[in-house]
N, C-alpha and C positions, 0 to 999 in steps of 0.2 A: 537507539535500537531497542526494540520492542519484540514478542510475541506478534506475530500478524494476529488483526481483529478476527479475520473470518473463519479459524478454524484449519484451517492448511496445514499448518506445523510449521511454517516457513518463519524468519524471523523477517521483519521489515525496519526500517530505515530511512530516514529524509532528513532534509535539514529543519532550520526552525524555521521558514515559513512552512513547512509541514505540520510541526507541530504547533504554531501557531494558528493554521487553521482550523487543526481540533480543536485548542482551546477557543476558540471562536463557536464552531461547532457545539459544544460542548455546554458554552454559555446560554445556547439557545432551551438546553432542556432544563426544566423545573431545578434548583437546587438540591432539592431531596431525593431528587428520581432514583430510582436503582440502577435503571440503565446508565444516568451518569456517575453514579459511584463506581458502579463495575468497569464504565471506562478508564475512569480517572484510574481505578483499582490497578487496572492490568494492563493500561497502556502509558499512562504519566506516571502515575508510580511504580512500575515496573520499568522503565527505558533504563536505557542507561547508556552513557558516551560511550563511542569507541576511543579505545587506547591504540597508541603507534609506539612500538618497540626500539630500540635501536636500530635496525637494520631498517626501519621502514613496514614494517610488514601491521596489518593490523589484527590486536587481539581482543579477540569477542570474549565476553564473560563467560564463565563457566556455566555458569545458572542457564544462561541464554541456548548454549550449545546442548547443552541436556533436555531443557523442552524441546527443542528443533532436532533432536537426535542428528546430533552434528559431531563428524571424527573424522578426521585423515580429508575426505577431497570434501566441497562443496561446491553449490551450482549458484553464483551469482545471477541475480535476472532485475536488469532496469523496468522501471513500471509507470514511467514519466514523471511522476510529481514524487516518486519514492523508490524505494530498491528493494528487494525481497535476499534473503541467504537461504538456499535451501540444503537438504539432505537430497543426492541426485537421485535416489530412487523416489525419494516424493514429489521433488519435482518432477520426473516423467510421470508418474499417475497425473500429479495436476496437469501436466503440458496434454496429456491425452483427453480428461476431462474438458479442458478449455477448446480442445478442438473438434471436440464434438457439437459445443456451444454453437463456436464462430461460423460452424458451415450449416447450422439449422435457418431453415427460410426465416423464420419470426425474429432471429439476430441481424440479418442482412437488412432485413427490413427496418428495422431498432436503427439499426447504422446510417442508413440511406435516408431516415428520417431526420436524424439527428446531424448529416452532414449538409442534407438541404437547407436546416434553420440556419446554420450555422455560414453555410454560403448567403442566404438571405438577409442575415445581419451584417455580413461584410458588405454585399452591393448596398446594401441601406446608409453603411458609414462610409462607403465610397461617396456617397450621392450625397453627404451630410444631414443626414436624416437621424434623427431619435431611433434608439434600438429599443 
């Protein structure tokens, strides 16, 4: 569990093919980069496991819950390859934000682009064809 990269305030989460794939990621930039410092800074050395309590229940780090201004309820949200914990008022600003995105023409379009490659590389591996 980490800070989310993008500024949100939201905490994120995956398992270790997640973070595995940063580190993959991560490998691709210059050794010295800043940008990968600042990654490794505040996302690999910043994680931190979740703990499970007796009862089952799980407890987030303190540090974690103070940057995410996290108290009393929060708003879990799956995000496919990761999970996010938000504070429920930040996430409805983001839920509003994102759905301003999702219904602008140039995202549908983004989509509709990206879902035809995506069908065209399945009939291609249907067909045993090279993707």
């Amino acid at each position: 569990m980490w800070q989310a990269p993008d500024g949100s305030g939201a905490l994120e989460g995956g398992g270790e093919e997640l973070m595995e794939l940063y580190r993959e990621t991560l490998a691709e930039l210059p050794l010295q980069s800043p940008i990968r410092e600042a990654i490794v800074t505040c996302i690999i050395a910043a994680s931190a496991d979740l703990k499970i309590d007796d009862t089952g229940r799980v407890k987030l780090p303190e540090d974690l819950c103070e940057a995410a201004d996290l108290s009393g309820k929060i708003k879990f949200s799956g995000q496919m390859d990761s999970f996010r914990i938000w504070n429920p008022e930040r996430f409805s600003l983001h839920q509003m934000r994102m759905r301003s995105i999702v219904n602008a023409p140039e995202t549908l379009d983004a989509f509709a682009s990206a879902y035809n490659k995506v069908r065209q590389r399945r009939a291609a591996a249907g067909r045993g064809e090279a993707g």
